[in-house]
RODO-2510 file (C-alpha; in nm, 4 decimals, decimal comma):
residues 340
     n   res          X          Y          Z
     1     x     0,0000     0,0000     0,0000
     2     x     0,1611     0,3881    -0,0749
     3     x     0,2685     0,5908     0,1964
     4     x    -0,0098     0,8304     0,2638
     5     x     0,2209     1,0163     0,3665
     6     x     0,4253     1,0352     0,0255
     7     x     0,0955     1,1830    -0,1125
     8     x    -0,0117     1,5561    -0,1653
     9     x    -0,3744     1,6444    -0,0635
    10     x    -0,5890     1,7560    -0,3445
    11     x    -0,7585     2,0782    -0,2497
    12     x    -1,0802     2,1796    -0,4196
    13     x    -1,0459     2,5787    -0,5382
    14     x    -1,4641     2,6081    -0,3967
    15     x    -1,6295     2,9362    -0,5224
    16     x    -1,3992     3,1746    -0,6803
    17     x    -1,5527     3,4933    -0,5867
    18     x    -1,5008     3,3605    -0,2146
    19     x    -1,2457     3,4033     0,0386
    20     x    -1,1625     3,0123    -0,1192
    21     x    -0,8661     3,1692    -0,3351
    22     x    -0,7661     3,3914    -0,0701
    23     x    -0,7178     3,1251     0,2081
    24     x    -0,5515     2,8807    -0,0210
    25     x    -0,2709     3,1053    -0,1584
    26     x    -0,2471     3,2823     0,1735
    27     x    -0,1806     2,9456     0,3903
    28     x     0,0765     2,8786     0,1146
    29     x     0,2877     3,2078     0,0991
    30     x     0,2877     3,2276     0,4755
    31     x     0,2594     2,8824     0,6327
    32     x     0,3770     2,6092     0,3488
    33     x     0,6811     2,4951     0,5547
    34     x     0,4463     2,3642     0,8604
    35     x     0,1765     2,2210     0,6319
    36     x     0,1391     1,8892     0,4532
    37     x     0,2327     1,9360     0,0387
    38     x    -0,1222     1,9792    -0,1124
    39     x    -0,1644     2,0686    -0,4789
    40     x    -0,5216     2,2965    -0,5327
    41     x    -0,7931     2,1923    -0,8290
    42     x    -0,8410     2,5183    -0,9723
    43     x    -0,7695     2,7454    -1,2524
    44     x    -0,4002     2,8340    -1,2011
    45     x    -0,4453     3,2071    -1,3546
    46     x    -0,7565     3,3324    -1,1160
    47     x    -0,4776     3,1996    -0,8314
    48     x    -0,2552     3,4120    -0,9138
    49     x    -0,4217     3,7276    -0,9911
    50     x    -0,5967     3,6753    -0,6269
    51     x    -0,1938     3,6856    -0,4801
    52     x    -0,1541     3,9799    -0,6870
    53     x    -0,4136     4,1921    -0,5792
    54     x    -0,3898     4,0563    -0,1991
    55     x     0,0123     4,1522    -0,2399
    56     x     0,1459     3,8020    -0,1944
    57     x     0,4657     3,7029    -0,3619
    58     x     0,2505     3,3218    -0,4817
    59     x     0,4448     3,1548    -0,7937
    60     x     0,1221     2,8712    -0,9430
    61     x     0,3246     2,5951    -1,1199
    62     x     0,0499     2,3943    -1,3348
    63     x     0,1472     2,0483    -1,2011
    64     x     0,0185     1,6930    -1,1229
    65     x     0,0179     1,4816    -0,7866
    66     x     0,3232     1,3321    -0,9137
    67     x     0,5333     1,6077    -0,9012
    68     x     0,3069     1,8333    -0,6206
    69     x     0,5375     1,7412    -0,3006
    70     x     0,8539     1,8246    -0,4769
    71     x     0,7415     2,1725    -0,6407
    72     x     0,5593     2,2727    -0,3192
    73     x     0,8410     2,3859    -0,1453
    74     x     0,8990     2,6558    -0,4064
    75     x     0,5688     2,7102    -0,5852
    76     x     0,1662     2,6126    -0,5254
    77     x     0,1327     2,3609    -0,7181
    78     x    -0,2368     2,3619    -0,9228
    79     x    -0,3902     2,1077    -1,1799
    80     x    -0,5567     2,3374    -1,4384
    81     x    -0,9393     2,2973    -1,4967
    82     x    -1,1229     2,2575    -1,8244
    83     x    -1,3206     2,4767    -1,7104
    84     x    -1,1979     2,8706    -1,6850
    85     x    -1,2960     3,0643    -1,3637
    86     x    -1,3478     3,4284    -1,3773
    87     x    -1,2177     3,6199    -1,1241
    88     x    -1,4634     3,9090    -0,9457
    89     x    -1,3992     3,8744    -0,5852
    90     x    -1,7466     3,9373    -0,3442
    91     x    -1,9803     3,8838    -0,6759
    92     x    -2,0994     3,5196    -0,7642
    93     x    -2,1258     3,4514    -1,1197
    94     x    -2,3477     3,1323    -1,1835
    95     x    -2,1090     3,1257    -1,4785
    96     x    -1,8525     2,9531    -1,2672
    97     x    -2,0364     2,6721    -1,1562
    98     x    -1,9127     2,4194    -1,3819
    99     x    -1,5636     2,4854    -1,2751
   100     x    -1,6355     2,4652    -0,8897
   101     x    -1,8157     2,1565    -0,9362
   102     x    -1,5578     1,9975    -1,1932
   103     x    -1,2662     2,0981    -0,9011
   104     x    -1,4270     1,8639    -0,6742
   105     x    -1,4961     1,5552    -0,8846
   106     x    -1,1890     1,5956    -0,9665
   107     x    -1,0264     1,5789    -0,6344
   108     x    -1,2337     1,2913    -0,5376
   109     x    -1,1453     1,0872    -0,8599
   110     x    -0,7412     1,1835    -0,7748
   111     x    -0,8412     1,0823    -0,4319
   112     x    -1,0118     0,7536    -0,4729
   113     x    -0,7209     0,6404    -0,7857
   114     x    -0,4468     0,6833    -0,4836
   115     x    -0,2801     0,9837    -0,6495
   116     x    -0,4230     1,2304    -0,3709
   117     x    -0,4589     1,0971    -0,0005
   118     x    -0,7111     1,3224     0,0686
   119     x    -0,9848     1,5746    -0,0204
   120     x    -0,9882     1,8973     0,1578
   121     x    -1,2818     2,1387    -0,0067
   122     x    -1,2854     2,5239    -0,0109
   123     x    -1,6005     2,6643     0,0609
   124     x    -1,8672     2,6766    -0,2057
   125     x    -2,1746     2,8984    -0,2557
   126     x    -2,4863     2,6838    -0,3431
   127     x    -2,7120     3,0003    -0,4811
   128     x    -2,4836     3,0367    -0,8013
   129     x    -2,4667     2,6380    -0,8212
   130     x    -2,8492     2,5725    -0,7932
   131     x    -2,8885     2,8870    -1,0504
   132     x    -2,6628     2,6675    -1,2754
   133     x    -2,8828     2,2944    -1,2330
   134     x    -2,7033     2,1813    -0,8895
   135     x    -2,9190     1,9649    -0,7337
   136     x    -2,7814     1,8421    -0,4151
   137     x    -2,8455     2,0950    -0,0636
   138     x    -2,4536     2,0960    -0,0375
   139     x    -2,0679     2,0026    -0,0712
   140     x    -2,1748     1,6702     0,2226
   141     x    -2,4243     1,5061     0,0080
   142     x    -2,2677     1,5958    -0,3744
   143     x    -1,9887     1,4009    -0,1832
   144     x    -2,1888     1,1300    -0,1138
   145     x    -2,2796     1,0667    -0,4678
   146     x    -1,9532     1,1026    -0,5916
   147     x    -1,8296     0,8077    -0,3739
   148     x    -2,1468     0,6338    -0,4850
   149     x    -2,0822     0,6872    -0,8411
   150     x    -1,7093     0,5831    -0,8130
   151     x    -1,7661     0,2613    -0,5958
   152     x    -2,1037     0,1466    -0,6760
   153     x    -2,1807     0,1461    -0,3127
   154     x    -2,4455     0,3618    -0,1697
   155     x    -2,2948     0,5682     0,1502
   156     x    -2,4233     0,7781     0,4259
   157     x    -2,2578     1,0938     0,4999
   158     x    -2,1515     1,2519     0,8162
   159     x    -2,0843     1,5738     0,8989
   160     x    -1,8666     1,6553     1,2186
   161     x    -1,7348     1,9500     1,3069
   162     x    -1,3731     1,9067     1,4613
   163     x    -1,1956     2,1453     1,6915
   164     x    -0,9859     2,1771     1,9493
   165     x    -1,2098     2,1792     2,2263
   166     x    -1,5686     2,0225     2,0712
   167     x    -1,6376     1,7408     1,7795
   168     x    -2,0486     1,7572     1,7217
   169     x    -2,2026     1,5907     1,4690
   170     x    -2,5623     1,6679     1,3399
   171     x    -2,8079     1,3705     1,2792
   172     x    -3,0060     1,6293     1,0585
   173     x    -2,8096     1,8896     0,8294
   174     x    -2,9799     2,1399     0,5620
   175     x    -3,3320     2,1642     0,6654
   176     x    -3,6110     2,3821     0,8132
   177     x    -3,6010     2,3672     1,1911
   178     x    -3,9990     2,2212     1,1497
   179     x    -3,8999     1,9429     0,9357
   180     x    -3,6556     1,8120     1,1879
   181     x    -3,8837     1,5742     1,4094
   182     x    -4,0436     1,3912     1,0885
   183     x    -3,6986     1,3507     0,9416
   184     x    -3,5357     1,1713     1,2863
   185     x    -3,6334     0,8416     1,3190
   186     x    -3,4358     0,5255     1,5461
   187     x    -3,2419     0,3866     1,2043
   188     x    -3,1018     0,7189     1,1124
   189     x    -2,9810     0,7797     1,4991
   190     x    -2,8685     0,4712     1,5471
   191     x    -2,6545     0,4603     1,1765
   192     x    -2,4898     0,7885     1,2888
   193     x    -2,4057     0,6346     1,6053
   194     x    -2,2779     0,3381     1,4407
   195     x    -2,0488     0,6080     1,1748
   196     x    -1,9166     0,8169     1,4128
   197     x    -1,8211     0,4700     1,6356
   198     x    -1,6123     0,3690     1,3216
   199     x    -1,4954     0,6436     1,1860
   200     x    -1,3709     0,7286     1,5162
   201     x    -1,1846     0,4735     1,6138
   202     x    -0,9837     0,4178     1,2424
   203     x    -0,9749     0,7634     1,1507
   204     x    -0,8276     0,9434     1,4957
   205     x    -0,7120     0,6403     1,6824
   206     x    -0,9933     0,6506     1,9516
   207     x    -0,9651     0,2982     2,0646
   208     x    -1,2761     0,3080     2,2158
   209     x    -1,4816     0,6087     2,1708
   210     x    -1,7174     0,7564     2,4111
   211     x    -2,0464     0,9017     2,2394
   212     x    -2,3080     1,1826     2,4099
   213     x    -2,6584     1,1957     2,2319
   214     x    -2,8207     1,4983     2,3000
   215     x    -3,2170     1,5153     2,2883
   216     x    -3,4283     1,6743     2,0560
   217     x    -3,6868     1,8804     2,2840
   218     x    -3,5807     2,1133     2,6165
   219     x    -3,4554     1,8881     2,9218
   220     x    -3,4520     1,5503     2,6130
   221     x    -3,8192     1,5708     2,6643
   222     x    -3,8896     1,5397     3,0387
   223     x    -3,9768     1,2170     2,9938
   224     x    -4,2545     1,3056     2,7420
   225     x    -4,3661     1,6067     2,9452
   226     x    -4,1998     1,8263     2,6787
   227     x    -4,2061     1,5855     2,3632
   228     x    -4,2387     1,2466     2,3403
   229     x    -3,9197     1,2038     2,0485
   230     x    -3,6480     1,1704     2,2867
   231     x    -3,8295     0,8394     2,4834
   232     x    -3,9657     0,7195     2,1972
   233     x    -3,6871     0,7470     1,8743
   234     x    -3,3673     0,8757     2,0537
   235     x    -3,3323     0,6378     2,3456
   236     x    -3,4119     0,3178     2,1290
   237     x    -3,1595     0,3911     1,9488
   238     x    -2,8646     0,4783     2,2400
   239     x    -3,0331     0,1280     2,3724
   240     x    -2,9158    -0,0697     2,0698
   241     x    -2,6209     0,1042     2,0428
   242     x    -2,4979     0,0057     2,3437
   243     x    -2,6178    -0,3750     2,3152
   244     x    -2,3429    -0,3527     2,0465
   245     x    -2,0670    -0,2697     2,2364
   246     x    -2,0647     0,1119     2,1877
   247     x    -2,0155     0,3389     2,4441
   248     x    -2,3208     0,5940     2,4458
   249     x    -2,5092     0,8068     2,7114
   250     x    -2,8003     1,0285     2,6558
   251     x    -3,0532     1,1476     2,5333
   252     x    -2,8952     1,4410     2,7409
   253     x    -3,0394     1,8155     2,7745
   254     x    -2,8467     1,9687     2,5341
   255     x    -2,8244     2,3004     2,7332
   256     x    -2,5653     2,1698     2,9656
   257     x    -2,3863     1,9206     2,7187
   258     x    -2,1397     2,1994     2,6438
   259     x    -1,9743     2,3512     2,9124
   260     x    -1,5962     2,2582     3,0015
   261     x    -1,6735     1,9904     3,2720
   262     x    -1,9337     1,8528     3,0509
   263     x    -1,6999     1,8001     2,7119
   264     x    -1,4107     1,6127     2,9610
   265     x    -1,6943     1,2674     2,9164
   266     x    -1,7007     1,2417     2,5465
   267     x    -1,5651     1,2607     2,2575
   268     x    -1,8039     1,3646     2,0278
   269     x    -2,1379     1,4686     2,0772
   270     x    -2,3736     1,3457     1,8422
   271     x    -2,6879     1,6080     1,7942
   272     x    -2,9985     1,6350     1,6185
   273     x    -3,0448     1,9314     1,4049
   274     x    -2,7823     2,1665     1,2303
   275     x    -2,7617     2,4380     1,5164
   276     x    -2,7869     2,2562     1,7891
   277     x    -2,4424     2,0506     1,6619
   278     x    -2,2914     2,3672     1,5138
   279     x    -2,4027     2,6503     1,7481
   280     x    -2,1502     2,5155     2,0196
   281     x    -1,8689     2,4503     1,8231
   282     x    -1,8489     2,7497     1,6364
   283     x    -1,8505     2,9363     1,9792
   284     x    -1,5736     2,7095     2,0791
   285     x    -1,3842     2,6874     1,7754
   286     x    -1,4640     2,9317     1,5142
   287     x    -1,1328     2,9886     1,4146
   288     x    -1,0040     2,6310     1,4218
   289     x    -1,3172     2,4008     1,3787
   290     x    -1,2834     2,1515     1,0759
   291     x    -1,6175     2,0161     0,8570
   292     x    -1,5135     1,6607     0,8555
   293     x    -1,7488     1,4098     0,6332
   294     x    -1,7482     1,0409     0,7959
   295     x    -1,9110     0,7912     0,6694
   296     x    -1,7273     0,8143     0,3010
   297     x    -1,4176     0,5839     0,1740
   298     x    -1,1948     0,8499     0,1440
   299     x    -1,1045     1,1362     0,3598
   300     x    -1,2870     1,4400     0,2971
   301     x    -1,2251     1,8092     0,5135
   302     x    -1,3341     2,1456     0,5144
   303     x    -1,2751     2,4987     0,6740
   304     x    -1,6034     2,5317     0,9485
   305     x    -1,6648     2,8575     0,7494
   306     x    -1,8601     2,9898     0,4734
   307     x    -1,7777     3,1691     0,1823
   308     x    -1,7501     3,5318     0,3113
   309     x    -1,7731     3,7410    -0,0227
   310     x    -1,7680     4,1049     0,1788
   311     x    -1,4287     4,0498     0,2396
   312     x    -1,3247     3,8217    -0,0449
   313     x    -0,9792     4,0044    -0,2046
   314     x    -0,9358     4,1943     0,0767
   315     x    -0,6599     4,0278     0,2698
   316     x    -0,8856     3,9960     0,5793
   317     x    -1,0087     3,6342     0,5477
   318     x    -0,7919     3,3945     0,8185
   319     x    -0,6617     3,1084     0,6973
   320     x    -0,7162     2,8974     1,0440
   321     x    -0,9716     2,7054     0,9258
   322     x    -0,8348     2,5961     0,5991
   323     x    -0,4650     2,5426     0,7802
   324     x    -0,6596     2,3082     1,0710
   325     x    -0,8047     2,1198     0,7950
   326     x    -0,5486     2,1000     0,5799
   327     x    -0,3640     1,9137     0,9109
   328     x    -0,6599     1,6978     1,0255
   329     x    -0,6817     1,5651     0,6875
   330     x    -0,3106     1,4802     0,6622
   331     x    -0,3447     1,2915     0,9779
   332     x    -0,6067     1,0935     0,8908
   333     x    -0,5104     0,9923     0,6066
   334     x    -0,1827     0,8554     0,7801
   335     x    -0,4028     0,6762     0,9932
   336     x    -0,5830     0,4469     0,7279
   337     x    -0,3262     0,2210     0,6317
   338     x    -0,2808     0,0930     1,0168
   339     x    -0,6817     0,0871     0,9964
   340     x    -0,6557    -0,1368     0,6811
***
């Protein structure tokens, strides 16, 4: 098996009018000795006129995976797209789509041959991509098809959010708050459970890891007095979970599941709608927190941030985000052949 380690990550370039370019060429002019060689998916010109106008001394060197690790060093190493991107940073140009969405199958295909060890996405903008004919809610589940597509094997994502302090994971992702409670059912609690169990212990070398389940309604539900969900879907599911072996305790109130005394019992807390996973950990973690997708058969990150187009080409954007995912991803990917 190759040496994930002699392999570059493949970075997506995400949405070009977004603070995508901006991280990417930033992390490498100021940080590329401390990071793991990646080579970006992109168009190599819009690169470099972002350095340019954010005053960064960037060389792009149109390269393959081959080659990435040895030119990184000395230049950011980019495999051109088909597809041209044009550059107006803070304006989205549906225009573009085919590009952003070409830069991430792509990266999975490089991923999945074994050229790339990992996937690490910059952030996309789904208005411009649904205005173009995208029809999945996000990066997470376009993901998800890809691997189907590639494998023949259906998968379920998972999105965690990874930091320093907090890993959450959301049962439900893009929805309306009111949809929630039809969409959570014992199977779909229980098979996140069962992911995050996995992809725990071969992905970050938790030998056995220890799982919180926070409950849906105020208090998990009183014990029906506020919501009957939490008695009758959530703790079936912690119950059969833990008839197999995995270590799981709730459903817990999620309004003290957060605090520093709290977060020493577990190491991820698995949550069941969008805010109630992300709301914490982007208090805890904004800068640092990493969109990790479980659940796929290859590594996939993200920065825990959004596009940002007011200050796209500015030179404000951080590159945190992008640097702690960058460095999650390397290490998990090191941690797959010991898992195989």
């Amino acid at each position: 098996m190759t040496d994930n380690r002699a392999r570059p990550l493949a970075v997506s370039c995400g949405e070009p009018s977004g603070i995508g370019p901006d991280i990417i060429v930033s992390a490498w002019q100021r940080h590329r000795t401390a990071l793991p060689p990646f080579i970006c998916i992109g168009d190599p010109e819009q690169l470099a006129r972002r350095a340019r106008q954010l005053g960064l001394d960037v060389p792009v060197e149109i390269a393959d995976p081959a080659s990435a690790a040895s030119a990184f060093p000395t230049s950011l190493p980019v495999v051109s797209l088909r597809n041209r991107l044009e550059e107006r940073p803070g304006t989205p140009l549906p225009g573009n789509a085919a590009g952003v969405i070409e830069a991430i199958d792509r990266a999975v295909a490089l991923t999945l041959s074994g050229e790339t060890s990992a996937v690490v996405t910059a952030p996309i903008a789904k208005k411009p991509l649904y205005e173009a004919g995208f029809a999945h809610p996000g990066h997470t589940e376009y993901l998800a098809e890809l691997a189907e597509r590639h494998t023949g094997q259906a998968v379920r994502p998972v999105m965690m959010i990874a930091g320093p302090n907090l890993r959450t994971i959301p049962v439900t992702i893009h929805m309306p708050l009111a949809s929630v409670p039809g969409a959570l059912s014992t199977g779909v609690i229980l098979e996140t459970i069962r992911i995050a169990d996995r992809d725990l212990r071969t992905r970050f070398a938790i030998a056995r890891p220890r799982i919180a389940v926070a409950g849906l309604n105020p208090h998990a539900g009183e014990d029906g007095a506020l919501g009957t969900e939490d008695r009758a879907i959530v703790a079936p599911a912690i119950e059969q979970a833990r008839s197999e072996g995995i270590d799981t305790t709730g459903p817990l109130p999620a309004d003290t599941m957060f605090h520093a005394a709290a977060r020493t019992g577990y190491d991820v807390a698995v949550c069941m709608y969008h805010d109630q996973a992300l709301i914490p950990a982007k208090a805890l973690d904004f800068d640092e927190g990493v969109n990790v997708t479980l659940g796929l058969p290859f590594v996939r990150t993200s920065p825990d941030h959004g596009t940002a187009f007011a200050i796209a080409g500015t030179g404000v954007a951080r590159s945190d985000s992008f640097i702690a995912a960058l460095r999650m991803a390397a290490r998990m990917a090191r941690a797959l052949p010991a898992a195989a």
